[in-house]
N, CA, C and O atoms as a printed pandas DataFrame, in Angstrom:
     atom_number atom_name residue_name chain_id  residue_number  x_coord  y_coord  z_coord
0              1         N          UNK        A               1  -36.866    5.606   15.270
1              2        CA          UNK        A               1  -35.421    5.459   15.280
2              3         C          UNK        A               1  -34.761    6.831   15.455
3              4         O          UNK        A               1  -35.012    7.917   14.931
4              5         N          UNK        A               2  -33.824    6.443   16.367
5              6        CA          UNK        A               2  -33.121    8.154   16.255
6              7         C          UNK        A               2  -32.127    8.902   15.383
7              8         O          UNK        A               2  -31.108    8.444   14.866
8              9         N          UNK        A               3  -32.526    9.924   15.325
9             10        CA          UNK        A               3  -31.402   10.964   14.412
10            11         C          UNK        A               3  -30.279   10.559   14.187
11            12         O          UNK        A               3  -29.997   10.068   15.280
12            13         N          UNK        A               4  -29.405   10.402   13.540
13            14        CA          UNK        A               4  -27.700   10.560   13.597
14            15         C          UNK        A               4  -27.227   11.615   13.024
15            16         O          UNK        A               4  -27.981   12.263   12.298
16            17         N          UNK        A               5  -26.096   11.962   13.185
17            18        CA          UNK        A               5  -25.285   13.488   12.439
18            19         C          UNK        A               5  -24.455   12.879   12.510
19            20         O          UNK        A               5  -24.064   13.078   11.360
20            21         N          UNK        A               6  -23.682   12.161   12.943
21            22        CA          UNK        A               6  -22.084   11.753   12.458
22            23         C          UNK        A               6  -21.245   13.012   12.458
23            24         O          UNK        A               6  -20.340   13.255   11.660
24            25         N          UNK        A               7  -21.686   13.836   13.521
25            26        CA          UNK        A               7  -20.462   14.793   13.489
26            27         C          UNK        A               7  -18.731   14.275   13.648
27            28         O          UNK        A               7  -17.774   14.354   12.877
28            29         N          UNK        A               8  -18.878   13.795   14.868
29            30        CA          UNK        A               8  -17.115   13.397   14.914
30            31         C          UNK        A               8  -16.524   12.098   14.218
31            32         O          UNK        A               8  -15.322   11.998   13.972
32            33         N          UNK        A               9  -17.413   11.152   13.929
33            34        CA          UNK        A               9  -17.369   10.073   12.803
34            35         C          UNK        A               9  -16.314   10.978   11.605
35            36         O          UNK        A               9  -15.100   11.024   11.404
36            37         N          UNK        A              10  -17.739   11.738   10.878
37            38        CA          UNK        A              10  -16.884   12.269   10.315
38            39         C          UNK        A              10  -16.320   13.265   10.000
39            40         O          UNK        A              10  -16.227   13.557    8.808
40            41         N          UNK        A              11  -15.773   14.080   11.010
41            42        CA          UNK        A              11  -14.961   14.715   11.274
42            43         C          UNK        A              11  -13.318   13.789   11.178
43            44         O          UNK        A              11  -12.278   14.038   10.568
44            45         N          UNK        A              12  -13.607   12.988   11.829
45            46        CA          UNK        A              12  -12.606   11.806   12.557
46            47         C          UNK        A              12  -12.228   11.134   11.076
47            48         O          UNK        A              12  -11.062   11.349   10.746
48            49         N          UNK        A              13  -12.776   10.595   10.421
49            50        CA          UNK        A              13  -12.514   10.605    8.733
50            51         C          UNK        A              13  -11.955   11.727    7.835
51            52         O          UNK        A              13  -11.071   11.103    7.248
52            53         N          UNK        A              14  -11.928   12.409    7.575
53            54        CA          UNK        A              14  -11.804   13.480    6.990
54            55         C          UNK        A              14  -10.559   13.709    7.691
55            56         O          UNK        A              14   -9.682   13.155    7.027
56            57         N          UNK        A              15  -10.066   14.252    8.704
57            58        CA          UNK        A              15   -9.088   14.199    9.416
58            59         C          UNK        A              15   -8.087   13.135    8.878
59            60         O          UNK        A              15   -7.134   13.588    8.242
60            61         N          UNK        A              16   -8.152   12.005    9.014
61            62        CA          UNK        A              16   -7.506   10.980    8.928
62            63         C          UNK        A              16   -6.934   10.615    7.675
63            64         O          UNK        A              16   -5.871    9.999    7.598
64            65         N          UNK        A              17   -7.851   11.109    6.334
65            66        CA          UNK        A              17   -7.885   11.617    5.054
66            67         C          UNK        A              17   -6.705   12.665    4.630
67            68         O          UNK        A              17   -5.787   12.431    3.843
68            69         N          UNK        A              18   -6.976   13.981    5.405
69            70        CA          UNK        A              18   -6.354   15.110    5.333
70            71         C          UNK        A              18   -4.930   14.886    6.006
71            72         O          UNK        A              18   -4.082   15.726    5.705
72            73         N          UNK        A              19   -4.460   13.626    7.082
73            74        CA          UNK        A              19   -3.287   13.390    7.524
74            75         C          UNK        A              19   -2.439   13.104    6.762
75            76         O          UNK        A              19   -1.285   13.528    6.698
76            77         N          UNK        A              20   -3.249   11.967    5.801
77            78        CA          UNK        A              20   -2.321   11.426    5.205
78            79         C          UNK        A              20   -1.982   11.708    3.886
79            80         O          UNK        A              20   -1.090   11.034    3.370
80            81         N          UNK        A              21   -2.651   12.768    3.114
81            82        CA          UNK        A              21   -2.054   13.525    2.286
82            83         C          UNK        A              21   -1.187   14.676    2.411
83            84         O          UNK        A              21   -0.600   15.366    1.577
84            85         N          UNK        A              22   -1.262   14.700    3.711
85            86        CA          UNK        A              22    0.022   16.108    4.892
86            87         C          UNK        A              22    1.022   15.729    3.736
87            88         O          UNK        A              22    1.515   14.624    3.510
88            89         N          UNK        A              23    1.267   17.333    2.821
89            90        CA          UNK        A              23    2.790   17.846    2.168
90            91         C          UNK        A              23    2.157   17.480    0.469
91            92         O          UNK        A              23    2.765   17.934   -0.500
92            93         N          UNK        A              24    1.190   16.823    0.330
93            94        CA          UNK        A              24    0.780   16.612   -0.740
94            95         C          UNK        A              24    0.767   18.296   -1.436
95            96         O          UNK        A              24    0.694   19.349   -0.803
96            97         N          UNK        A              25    0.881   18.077   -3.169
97            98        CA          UNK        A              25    0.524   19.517   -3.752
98            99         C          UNK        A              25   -0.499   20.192   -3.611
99           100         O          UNK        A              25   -1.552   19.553   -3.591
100          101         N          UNK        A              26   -0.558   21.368   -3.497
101          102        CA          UNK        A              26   -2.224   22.277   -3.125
102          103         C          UNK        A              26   -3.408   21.693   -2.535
103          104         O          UNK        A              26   -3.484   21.296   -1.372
104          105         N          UNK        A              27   -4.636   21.653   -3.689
105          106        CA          UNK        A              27   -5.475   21.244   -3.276
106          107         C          UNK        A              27   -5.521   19.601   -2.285
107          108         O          UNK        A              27   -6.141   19.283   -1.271
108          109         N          UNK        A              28   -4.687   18.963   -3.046
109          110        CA          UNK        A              28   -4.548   17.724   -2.057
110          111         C          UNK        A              28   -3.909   17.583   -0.973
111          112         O          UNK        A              28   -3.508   16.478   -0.609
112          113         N          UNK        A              29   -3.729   18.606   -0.338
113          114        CA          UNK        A              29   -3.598   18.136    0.774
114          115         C          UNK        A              29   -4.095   19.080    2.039
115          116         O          UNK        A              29   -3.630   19.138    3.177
116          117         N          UNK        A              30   -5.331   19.885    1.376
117          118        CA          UNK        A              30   -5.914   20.906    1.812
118          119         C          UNK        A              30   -7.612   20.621    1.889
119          120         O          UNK        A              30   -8.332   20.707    2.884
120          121         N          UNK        A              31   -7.919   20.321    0.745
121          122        CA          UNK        A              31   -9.742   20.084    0.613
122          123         C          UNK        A              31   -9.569   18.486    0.934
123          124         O          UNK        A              31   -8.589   17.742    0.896
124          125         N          UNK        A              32  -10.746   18.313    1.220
125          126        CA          UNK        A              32  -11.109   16.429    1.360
126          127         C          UNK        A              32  -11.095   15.701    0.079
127          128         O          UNK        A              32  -10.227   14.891   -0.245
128          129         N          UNK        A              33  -12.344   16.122   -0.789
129          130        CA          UNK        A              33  -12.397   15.718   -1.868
130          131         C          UNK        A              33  -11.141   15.160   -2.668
131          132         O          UNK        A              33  -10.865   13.965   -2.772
132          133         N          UNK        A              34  -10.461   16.161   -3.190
133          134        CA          UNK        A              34   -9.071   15.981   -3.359
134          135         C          UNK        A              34   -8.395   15.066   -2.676
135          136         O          UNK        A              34   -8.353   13.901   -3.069
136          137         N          UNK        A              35   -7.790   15.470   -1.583
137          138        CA          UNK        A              35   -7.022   14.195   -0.687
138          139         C          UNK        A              35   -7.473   13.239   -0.693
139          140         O          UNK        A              35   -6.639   12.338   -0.598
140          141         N          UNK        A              36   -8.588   12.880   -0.770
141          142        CA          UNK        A              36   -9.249   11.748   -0.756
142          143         C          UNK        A              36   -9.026   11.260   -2.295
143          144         O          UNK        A              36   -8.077   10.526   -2.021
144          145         N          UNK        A              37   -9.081   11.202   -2.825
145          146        CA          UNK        A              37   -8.717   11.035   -4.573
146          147         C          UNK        A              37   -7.433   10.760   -4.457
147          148         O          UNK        A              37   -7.183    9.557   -4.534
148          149         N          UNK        A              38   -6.221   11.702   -4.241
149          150        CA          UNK        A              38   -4.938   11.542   -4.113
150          151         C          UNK        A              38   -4.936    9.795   -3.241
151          152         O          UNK        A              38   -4.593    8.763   -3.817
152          153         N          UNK        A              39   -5.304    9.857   -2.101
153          154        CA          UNK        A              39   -4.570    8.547   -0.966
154          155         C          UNK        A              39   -5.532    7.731   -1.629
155          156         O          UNK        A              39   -5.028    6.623   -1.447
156          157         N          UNK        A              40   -6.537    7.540   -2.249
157          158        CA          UNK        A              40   -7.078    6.219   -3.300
158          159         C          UNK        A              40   -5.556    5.847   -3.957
159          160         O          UNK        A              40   -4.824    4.892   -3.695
160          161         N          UNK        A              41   -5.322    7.196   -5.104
161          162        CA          UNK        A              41   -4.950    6.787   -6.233
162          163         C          UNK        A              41   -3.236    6.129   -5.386
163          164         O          UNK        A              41   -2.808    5.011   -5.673
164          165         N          UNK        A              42   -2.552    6.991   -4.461
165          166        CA          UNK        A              42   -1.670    6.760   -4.125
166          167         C          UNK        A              42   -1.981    5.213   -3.328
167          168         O          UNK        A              42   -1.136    4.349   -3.563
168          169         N          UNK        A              43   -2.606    5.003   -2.830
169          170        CA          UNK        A              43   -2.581    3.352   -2.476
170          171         C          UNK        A              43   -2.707    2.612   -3.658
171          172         O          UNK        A              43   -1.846    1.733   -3.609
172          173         N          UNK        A              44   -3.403    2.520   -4.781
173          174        CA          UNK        A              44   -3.278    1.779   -6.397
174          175         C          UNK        A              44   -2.109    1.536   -6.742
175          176         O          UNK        A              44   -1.654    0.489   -7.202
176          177         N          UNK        A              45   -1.332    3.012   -6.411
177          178        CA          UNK        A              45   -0.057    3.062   -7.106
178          179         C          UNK        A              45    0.928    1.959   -6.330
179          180         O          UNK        A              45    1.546    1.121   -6.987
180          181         N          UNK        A              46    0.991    2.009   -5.359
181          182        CA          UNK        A              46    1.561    1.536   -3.750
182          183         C          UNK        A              46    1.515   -0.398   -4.563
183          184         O          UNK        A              46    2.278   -1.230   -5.054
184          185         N          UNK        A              47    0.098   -0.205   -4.227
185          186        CA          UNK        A              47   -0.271   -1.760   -4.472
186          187         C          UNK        A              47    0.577   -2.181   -5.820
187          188         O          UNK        A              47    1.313   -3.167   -5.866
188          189         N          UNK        A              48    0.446   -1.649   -6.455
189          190        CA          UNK        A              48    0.742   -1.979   -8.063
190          191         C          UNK        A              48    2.870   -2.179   -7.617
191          192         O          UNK        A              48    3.600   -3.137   -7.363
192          193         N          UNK        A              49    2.975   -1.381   -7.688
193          194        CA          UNK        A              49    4.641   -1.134   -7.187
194          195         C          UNK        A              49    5.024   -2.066   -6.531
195          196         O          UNK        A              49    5.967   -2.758   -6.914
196          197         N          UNK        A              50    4.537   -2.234   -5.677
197          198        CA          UNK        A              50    4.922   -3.428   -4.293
198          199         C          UNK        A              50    5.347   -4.642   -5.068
199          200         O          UNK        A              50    6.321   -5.357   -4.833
200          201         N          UNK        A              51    4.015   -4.818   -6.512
201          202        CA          UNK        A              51    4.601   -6.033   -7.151
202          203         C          UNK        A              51    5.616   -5.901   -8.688
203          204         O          UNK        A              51    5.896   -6.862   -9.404
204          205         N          UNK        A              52    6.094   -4.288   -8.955
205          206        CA          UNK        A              52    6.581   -4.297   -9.625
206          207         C          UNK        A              52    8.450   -3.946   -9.417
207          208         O          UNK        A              52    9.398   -3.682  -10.157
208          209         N          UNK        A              53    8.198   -4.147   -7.913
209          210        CA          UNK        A              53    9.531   -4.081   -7.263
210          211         C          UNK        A              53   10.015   -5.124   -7.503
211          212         O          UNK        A              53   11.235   -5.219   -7.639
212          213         N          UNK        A              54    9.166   -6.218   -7.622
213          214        CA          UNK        A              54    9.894   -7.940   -7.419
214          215         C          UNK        A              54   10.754   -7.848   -8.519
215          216         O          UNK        A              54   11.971   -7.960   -8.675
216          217         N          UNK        A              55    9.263   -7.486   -9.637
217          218        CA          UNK        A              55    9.840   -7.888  -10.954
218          219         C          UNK        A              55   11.076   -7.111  -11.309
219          220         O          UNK        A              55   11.820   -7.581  -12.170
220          221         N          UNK        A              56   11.377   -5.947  -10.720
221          222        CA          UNK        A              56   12.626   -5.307  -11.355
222          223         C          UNK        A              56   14.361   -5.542  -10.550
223          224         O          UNK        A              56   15.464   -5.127  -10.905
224          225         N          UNK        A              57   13.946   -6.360   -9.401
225          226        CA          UNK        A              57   14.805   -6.659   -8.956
226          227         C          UNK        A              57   15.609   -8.101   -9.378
227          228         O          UNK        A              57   16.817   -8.306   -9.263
228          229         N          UNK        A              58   14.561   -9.053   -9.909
229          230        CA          UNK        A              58   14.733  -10.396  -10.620
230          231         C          UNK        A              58   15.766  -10.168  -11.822
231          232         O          UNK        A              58   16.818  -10.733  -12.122
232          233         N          UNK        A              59   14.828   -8.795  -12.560
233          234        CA          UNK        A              59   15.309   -8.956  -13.750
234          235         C          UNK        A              59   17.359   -8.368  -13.563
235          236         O          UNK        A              59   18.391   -8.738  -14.122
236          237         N          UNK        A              60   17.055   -7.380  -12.537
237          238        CA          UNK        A              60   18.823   -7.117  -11.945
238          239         C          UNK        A              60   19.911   -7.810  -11.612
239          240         O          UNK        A              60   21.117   -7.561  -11.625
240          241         N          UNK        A              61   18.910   -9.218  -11.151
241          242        CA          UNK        A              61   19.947  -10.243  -10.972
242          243         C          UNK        A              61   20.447  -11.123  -11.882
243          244         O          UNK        A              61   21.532  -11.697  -11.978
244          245         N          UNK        A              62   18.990  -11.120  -12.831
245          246        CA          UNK        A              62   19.402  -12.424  -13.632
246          247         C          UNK        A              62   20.482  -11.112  -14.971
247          248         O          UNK        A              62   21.003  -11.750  -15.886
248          249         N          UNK        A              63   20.705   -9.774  -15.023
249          250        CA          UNK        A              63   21.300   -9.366  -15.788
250          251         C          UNK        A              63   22.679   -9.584  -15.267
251          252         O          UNK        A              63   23.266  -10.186  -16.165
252          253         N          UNK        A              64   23.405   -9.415  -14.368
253          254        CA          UNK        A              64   24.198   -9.471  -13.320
254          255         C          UNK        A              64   24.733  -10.696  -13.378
255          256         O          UNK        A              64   25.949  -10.811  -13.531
256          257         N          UNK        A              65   23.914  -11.797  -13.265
257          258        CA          UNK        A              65   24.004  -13.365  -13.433
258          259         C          UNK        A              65   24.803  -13.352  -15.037
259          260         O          UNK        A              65   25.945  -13.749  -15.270
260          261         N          UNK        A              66   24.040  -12.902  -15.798
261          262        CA          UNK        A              66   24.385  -13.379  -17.544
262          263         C          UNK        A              66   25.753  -13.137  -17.409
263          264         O          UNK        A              66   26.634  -13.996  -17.446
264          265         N          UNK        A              67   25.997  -11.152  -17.147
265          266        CA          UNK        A              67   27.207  -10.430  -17.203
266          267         C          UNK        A              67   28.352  -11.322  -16.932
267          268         O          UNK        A              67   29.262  -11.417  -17.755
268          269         N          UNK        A              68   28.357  -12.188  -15.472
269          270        CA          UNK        A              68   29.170  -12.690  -15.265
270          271         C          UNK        A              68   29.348  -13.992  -15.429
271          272         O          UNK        A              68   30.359  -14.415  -14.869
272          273         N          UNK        A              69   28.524  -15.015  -16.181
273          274        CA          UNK        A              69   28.300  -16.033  -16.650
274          275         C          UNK        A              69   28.962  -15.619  -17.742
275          276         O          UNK        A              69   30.065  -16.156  -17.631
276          277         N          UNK        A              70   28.951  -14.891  -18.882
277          278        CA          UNK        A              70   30.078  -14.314  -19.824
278          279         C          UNK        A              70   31.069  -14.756  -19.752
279          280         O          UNK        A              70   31.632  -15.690  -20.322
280          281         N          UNK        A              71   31.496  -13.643  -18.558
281          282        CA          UNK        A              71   32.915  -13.621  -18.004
282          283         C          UNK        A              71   33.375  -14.906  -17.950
283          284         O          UNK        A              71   34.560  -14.929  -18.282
284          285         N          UNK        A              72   33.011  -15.823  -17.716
285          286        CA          UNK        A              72   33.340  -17.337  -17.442
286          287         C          UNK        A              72   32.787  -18.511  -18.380
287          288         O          UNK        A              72   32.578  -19.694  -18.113
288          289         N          UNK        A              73   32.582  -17.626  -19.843
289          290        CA          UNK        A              73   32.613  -18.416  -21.309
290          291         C          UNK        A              73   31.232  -19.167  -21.124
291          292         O          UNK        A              73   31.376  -20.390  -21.113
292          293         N          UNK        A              74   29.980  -18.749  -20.981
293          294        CA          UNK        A              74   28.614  -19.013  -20.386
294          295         C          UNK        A              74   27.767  -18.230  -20.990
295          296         O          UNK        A              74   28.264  -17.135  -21.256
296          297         N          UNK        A              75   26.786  -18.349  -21.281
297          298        CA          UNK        A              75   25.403  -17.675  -21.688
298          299         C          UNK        A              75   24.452  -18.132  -20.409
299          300         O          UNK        A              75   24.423  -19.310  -20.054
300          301         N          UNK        A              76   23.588  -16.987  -19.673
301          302        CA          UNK        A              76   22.829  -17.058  -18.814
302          303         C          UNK        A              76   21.877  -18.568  -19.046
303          304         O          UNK        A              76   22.077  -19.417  -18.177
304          305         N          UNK        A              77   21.202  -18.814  -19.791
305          306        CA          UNK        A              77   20.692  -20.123  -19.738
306          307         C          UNK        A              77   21.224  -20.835  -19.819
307          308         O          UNK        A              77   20.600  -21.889  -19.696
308          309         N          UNK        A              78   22.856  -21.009  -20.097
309          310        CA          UNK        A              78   23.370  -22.632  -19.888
310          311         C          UNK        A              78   23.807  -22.920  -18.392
311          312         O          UNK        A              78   23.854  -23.983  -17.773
312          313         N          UNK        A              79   24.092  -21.706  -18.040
313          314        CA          UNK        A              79   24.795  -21.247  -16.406
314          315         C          UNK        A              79   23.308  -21.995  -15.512
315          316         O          UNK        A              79   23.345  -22.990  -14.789
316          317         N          UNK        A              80   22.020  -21.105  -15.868
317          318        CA          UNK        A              80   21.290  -22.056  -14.768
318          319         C          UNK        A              80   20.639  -23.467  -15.386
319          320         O          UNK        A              80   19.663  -23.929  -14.795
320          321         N          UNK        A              81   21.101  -24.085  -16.435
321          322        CA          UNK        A              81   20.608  -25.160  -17.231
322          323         C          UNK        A              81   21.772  -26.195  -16.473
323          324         O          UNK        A              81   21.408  -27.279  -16.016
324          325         N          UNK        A              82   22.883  -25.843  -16.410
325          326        CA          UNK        A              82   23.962  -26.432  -15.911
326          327         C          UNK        A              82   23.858  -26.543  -14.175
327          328         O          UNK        A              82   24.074  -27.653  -13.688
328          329         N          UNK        A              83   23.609  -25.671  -13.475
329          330        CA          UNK        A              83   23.239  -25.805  -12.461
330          331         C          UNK        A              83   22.309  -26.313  -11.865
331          332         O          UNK        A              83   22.394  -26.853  -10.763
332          333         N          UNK        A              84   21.186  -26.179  -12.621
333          334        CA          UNK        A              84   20.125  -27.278  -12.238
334          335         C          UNK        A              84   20.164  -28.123  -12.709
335          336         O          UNK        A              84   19.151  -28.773  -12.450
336          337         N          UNK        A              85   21.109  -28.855  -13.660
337          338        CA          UNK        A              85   21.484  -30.228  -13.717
338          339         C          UNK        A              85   22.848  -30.818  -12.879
339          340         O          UNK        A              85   23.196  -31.988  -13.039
340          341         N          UNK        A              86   23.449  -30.068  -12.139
341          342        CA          UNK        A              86   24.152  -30.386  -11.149
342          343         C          UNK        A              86   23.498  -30.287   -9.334
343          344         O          UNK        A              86   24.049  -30.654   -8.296
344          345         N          UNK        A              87   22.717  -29.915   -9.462
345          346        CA          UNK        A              87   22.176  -29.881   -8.161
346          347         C          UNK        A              87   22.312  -28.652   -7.673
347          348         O          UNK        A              87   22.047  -28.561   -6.475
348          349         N          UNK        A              88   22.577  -27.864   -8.112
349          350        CA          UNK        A              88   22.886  -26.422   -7.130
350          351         C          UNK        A              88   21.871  -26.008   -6.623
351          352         O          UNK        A              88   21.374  -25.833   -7.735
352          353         N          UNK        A              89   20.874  -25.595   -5.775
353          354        CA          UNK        A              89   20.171  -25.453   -5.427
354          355         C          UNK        A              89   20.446  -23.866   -4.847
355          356         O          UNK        A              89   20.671  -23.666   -3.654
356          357         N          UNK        A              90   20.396  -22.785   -5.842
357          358        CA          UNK        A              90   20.623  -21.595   -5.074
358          359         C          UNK        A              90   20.184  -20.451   -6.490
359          360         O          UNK        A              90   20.556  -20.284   -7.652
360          361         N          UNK        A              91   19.171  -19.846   -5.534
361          362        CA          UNK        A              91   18.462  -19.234   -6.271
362          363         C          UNK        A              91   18.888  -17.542   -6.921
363          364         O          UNK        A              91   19.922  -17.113   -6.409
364          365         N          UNK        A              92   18.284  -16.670   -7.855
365          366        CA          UNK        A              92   18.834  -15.998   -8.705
366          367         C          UNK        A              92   19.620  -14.912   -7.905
367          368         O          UNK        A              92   20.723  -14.515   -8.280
368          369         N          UNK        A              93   18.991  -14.449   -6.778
369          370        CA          UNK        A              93   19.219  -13.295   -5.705
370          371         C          UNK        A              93   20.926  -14.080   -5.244
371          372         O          UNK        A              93   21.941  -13.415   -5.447
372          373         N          UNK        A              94   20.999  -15.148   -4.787
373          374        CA          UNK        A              94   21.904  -15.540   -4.172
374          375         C          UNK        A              94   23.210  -15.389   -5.517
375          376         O          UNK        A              94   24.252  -14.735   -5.469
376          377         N          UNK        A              95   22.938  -15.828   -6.093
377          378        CA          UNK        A              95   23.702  -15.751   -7.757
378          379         C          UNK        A              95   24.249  -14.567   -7.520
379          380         O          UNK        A              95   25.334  -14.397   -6.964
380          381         N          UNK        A              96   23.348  -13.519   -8.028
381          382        CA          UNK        A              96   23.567  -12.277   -8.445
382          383         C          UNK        A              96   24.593  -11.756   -7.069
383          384         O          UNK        A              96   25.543  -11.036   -7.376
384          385         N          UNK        A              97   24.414  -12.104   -5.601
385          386        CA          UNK        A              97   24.874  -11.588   -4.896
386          387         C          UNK        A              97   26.596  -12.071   -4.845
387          388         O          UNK        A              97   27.473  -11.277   -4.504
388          389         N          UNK        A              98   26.855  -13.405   -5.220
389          390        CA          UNK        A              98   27.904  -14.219   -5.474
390          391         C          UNK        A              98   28.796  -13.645   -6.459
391          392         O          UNK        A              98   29.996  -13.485   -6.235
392          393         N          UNK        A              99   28.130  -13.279   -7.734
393          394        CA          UNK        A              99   28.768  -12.579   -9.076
394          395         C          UNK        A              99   29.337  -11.161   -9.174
395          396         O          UNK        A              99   30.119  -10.578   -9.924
396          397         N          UNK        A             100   28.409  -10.773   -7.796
397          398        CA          UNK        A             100   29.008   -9.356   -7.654
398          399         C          UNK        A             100   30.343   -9.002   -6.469
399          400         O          UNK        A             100   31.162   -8.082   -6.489
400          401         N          UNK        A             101   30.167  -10.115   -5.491
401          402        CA          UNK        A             101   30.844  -10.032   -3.987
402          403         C          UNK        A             101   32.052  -11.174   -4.540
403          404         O          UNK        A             101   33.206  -10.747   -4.565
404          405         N          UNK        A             102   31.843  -12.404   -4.918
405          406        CA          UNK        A             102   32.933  -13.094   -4.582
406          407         C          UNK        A             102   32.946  -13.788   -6.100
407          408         O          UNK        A             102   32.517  -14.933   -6.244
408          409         N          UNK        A             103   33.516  -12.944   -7.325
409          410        CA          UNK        A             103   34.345  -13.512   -8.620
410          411         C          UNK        A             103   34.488  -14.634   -8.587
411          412         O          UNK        A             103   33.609  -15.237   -9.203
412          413         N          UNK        A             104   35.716  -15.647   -7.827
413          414        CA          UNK        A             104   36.241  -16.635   -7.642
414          415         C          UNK        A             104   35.329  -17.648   -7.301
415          416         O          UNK        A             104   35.259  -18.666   -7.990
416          417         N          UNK        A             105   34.711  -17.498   -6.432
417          418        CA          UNK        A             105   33.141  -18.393   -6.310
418          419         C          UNK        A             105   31.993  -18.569   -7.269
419          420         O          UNK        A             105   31.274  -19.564   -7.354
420          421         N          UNK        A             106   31.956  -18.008   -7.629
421          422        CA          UNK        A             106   31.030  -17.806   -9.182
422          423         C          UNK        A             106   31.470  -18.361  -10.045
423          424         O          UNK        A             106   30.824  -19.092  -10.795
424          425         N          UNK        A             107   32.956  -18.074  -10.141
425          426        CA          UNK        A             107   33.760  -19.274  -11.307
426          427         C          UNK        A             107   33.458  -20.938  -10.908
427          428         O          UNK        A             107   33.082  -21.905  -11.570
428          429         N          UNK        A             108   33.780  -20.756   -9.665
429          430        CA          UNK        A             108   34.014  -22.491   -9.394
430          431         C          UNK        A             108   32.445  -23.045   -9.948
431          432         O          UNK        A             108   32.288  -23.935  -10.784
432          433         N          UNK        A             109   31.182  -22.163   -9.150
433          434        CA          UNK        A             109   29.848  -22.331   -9.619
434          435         C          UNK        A             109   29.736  -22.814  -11.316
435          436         O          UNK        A             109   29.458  -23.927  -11.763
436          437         N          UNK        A             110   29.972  -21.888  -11.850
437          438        CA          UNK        A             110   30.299  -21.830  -13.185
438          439         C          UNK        A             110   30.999  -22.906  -14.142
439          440         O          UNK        A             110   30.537  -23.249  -15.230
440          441         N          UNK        A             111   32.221  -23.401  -13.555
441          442        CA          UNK        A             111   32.605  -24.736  -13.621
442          443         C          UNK        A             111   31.697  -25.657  -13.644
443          444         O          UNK        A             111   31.310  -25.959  -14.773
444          445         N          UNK        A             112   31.201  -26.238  -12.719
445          446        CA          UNK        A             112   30.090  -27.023  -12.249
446          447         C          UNK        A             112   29.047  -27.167  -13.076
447          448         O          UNK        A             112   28.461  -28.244  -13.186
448          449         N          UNK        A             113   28.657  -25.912  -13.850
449          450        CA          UNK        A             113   27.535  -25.653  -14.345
450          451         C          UNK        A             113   28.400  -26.050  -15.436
451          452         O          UNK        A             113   27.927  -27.147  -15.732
452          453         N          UNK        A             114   29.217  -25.876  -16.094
453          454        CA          UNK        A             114   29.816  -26.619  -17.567
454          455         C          UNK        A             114   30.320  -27.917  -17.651
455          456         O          UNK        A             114   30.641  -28.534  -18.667
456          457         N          UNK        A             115   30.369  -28.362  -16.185
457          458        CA          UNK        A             115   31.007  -30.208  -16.415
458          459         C          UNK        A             115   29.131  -30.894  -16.407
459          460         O          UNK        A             115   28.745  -31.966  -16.872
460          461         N          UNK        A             116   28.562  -30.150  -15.928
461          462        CA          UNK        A             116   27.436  -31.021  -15.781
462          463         C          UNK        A             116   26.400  -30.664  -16.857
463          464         O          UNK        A             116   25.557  -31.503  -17.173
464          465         N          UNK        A             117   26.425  -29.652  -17.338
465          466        CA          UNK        A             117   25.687  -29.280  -18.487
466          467         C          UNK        A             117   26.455  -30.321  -20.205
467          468         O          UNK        A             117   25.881  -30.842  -21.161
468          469         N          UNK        A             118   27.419  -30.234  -19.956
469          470        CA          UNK        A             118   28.203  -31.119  -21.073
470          471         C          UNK        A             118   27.673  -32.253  -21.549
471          472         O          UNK        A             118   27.291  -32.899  -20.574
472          473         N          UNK        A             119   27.430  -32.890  -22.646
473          474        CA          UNK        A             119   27.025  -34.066  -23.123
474          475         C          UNK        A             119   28.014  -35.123  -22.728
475          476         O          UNK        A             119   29.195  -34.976  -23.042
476          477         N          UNK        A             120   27.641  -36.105  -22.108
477          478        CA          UNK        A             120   28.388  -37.018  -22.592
478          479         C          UNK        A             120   29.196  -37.556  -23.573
479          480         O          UNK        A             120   28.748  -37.883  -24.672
480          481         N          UNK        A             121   30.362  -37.672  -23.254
481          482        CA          UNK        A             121   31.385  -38.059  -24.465
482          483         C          UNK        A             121   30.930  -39.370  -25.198
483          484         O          UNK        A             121   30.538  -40.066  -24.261
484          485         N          UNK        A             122   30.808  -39.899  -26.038
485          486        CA          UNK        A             122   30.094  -40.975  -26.961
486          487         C          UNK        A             122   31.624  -41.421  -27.007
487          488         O          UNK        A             122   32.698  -40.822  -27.078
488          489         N          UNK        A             123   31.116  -43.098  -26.917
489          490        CA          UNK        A             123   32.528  -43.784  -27.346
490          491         C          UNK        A             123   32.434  -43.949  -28.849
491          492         O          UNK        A             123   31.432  -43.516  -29.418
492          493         N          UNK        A             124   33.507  -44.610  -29.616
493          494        CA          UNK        A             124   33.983  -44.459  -30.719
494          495         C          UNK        A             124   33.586  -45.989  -31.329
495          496         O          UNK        A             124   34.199  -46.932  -30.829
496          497         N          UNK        A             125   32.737  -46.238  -32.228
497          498        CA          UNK        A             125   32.454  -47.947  -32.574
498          499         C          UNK        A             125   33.698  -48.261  -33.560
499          500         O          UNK        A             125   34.340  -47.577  -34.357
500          501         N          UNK        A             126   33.736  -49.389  -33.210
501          502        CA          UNK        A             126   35.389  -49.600  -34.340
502          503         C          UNK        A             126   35.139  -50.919  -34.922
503          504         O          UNK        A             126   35.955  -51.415  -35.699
């Protein structure tokens, strides 16, 4: 079987390594070893983030949501308890974007969410 050296293999690695830690601090973005450690750990981080973006954006809306569910004599769980017993079909992002852009629309929402969240009035036995 014949020899291999993998010269430009890896050369061509290492390179590609060393690109993408380009501006990194000192050693990382100078030796392999290093850079190579750095763009691991920095893709972990990447990965991890990607899903901790969701979560911090949810939690922005549904704060946003409460704030102005307040405003309109509401506690955040009766606002979407009320709405999903009226049919609203519109999710927290859309909310939050409503509560912040258009007041007056959020109220009427809000309404909705308190005629339909309401118990039934019980008649009176006589």
């Amino acid at each position: 079987m014949a020899r291999v050296k993998r010269g430009t293999k890896r050369r061509a690695r290492r390179k590609k390594y060393l690109k993408r830690t380009k501006g990194f601090f000192l050693t990382k973005s100078k030796l392999y070893q290093s850079a190579q450690e750095a763009a691991n750990r920095a893709d972990r981080y990447a990965f991890r983030d990607r899903r901790n973006k969701k979560r911090q954006y949810r939690r922005l809306w549904i704060q946003r949501i409460g704030a102005a569910a307040r405003l309109n004599g509401l506690t955040y769980g009766q606002l979407i308890h009320g709405l999903k017993a009226a049919g609203v079909a519109l999710d927290r992002k859309v909310l939050a974007d409503i509560a912040v852009k258009d007041a007056a629309g959020f109220a009427q929402l809000a309404e909705k969410a308190k005629a339909a969240a309401a118990p039934p009035a019980k008649a009176k036995k006589s």
